[in-house]
C-alpha positions in Angstrom: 44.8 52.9 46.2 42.2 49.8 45.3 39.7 50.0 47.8 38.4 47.0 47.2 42.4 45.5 47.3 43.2 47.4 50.6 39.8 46.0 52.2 40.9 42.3 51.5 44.3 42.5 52.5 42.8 43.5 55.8 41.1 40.7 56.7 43.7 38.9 55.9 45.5 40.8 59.3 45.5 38.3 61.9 42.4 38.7 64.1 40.7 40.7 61.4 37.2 39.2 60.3 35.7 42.3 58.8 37.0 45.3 57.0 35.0 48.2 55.5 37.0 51.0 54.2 35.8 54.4 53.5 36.8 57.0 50.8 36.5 61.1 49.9 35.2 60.1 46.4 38.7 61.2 45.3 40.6 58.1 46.6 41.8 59.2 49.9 40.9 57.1 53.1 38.7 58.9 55.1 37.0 56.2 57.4 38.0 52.1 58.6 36.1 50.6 60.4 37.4 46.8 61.6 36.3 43.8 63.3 38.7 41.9 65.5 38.9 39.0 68.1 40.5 39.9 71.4 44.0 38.6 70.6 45.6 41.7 69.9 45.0 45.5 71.6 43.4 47.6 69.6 46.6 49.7 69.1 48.2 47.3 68.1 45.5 46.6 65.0 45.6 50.6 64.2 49.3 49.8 64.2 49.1 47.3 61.6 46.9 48.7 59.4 49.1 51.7 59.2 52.1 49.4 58.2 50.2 47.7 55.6 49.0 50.6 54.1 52.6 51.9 54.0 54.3 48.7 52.7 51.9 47.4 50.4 50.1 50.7 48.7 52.4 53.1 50.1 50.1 55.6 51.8 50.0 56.9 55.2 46.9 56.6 57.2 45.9 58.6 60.0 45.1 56.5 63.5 42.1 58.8 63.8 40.3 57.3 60.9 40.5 53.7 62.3 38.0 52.4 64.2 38.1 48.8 65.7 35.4 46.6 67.3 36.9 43.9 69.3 34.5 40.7 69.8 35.5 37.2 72.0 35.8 34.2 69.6 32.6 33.0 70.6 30.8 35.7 69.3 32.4 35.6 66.0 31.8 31.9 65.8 28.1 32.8 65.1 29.1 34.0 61.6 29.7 32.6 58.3 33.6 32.6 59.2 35.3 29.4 61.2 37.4 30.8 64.4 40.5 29.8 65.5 40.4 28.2 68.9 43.9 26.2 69.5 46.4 24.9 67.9 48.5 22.2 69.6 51.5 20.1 69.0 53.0 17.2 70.7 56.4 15.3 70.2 57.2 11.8 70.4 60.4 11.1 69.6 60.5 11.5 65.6 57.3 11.6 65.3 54.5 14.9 65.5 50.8 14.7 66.4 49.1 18.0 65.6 45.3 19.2 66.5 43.7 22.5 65.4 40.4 23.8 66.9 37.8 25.8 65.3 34.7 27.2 66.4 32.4 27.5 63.7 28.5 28.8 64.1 28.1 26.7 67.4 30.1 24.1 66.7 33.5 23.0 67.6 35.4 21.3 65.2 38.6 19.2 65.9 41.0 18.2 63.3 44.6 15.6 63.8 47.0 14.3 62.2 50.4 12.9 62.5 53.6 13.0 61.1 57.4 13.3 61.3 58.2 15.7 63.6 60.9 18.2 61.3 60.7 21.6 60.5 59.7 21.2 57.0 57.1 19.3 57.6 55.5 21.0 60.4 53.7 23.7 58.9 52.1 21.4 56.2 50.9 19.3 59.4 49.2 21.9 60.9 47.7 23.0 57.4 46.4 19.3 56.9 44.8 19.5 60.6 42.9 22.3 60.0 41.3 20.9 56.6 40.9 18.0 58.7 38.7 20.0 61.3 36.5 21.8 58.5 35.9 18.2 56.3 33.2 17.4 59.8 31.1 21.0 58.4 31.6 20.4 54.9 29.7 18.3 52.5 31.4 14.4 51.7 30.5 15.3 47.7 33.7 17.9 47.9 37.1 16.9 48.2 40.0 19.0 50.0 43.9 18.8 49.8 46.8 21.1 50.8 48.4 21.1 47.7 51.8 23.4 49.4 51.9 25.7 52.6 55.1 27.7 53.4 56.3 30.9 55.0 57.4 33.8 52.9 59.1 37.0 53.4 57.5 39.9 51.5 57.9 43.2 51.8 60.0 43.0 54.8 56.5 41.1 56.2 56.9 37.5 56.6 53.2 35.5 55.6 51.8 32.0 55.4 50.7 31.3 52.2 48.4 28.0 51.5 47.7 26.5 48.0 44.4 24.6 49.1 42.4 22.2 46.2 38.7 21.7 46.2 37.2 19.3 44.5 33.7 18.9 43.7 31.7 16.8 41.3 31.2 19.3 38.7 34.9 20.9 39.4 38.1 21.3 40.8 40.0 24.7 41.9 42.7 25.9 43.4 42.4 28.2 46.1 45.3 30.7 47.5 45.0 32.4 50.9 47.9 34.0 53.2 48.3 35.6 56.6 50.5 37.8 58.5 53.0 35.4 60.8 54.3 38.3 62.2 53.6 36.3 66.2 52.5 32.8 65.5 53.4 30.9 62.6 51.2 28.1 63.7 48.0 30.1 63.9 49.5 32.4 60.7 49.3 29.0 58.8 45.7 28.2 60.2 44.5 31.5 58.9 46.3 31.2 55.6 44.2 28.1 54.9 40.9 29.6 56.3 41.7 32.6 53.8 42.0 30.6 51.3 38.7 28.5 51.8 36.8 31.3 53.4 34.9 32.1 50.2 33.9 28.9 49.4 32.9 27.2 52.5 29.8 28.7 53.5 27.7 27.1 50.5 29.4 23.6 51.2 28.2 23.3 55.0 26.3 20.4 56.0 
């Protein structure tokens, strides 16, 4: 198993914001250790790890090495990572208004947009809010656009996956990021964008 692999496709668990993973020297796992908000139990985390060790590396990992540290979103707000707050939805007739709400060191950032209220457009909506919340931290010199969102069954696991650009003066990339939508597409789809910009963000705060 990639260490360094396994680590990042936990934090990509939803509620995961920090993963450290501990070997023998020889490859096996001997020690996780996880930080989490308070949407899940902590069961239900060792639960998921097991299952994405089993499907993605296929190894089987002991409950008794994971550890999990469970912290309200207002304590995890204080880090370098924006929290998910709410995401909410409202229909008028054909048309969709959709606001996401992140908490990010302090502040609380509110993004909405509207649009035609279908099924195929829904989860770009709520991709588009959530970029719309993060463009009041970020600097006006970089650009962002959701370039395609969707929700994708691997592995018998079905995850939000968000192509994100980011354009600066001196560049322009395209970020990838994805998320376990195994109990909320909506916030799935908030945290696959987030994953994406994640690494990035930080040195483009105001």
């Amino acid at each position: 198993m990639n260490l360094r692999e396994f680590e990042e496709r936990l934090t990509r668990l939803p509620g995961v914001e920090a993963a450290r993973v501990v070997s023998d020297g020889g490859g096996k796992v001997t020690e996780i250790h996880l930080i989490t908000d308070l949407e899940k139990p902590a069961k239900q985390v060792v639960r998921d790890v097991q299952t994405l060790a089993q499907a993605a590396f296929g190894v089987s990992i002991d409950r008794r090495v994971v550890s999990v540290v469970q912290l309200p979103d207002a304590e995890l707000s204080q880090g370098d990572r924006p929290v998910i707050v709410d995401v909410a939805e409202r229909l008028d007739g054909s048309h969709s208004r959709v606001s996401v709400t992140l908490s990010w060191q302090g502040d609380s950032l509110v993004g909405e947009v509207g649009g035609a209220a279908g099924n195929t457009s829904r989860h770009r909506l709520i991709a588009e809010a959530t970029i719309a919340a993060l463009r009041q931290a970020l600097q006006e010199t970089a650009a962002f656009g959701v370039s395609s969102v969707d929700i994708a069954t691997l592995g018998g696991q079905r995850l939000a996956i968000a192509q994100v650009v980011i354009v600066t003066d001196a560049d322009e990339h395209l970020m990838v990021g994805s998320a376990l939508a195994d109990g909320d597409a909506s916030r799935a789809v908030v945290r696959a964008v987030l994953d994406a910009l994640n690494r990035r963000i930080p040195e483009l705060r105001r």
